[in-house]
N, C-alpha and C positions, 0 to 999 in steps of 0.2 A: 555261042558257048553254052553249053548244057552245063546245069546246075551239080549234074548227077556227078561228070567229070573234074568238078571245081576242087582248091584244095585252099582253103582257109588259110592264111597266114596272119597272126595277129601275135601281139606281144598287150600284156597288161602291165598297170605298176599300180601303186598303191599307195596309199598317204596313212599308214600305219603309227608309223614311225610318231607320225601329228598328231593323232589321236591319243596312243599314249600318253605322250605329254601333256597334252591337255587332261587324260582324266586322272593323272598324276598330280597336278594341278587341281583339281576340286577334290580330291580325299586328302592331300594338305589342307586345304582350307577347310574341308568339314570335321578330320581333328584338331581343328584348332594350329597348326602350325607342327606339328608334328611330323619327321619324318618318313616319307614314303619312298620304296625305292622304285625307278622303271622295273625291275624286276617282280617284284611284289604285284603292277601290274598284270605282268604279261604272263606270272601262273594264276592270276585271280580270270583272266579273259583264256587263256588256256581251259582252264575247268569249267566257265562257261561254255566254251564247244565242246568239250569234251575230248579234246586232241591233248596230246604234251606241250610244253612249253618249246620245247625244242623246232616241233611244227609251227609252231606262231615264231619263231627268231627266225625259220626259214620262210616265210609268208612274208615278214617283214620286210627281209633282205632281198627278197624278190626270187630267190632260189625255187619257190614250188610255190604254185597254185592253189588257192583252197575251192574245194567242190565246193558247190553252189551253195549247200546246205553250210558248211562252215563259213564262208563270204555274210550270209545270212543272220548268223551264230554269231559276229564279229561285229556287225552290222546293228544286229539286236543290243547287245552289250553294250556300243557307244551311243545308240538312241537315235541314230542317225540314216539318213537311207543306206544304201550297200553302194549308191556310186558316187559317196561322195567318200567313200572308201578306194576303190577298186574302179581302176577306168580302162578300155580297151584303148592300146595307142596304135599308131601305123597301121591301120586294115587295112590289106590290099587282098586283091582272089586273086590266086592265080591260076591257068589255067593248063590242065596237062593234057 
């Protein structure tokens, strides 16, 4: 099998969903018990990469991909690495 002829098949997912909640979870607690919504999140991490919210609700949802650099951007924001964000499932090559 030549490398040249290969054709990647992978599928990712994502634990977004987790993070949010969790950093929804410490800006409660850091105003004191005050309401935050998931949403409020996810244009406060939206503006962090600099995408729309709408792009992070589809990131989320597993609908699209983020480029490397927004994965990064995402990744940077919850202080965490990028694969404890983002994981490749089912790799297989297959071969044409």
């Amino acid at each position: 099998m030549s490398s040249r002829n290969a054709k990647y098949e992978y599928t990712t997912v994502n634990d977004l969903k987790h993070h949010i909640t969790i950093k929804k979870a410490e800006k409660v607690a850091e105003k004191g018990g005050m309401q935050v919504l998931i949403r409020d999140i996810e244009e406060e991490l939206a503006d962090h990469c600099q995408v729309t919210r709408d792009t992070i609700l589809m990131i989320k949802r597993g609908v699209n991909q983020p480029s490397l650099a927004v994965a990064m951007k995402i990744a940077e924001y919850f202080n965490t690495p990028v694969e404890s964000v983002f994981k490749l499932k089912d790799s297989e090559v297959v071969d044409e």
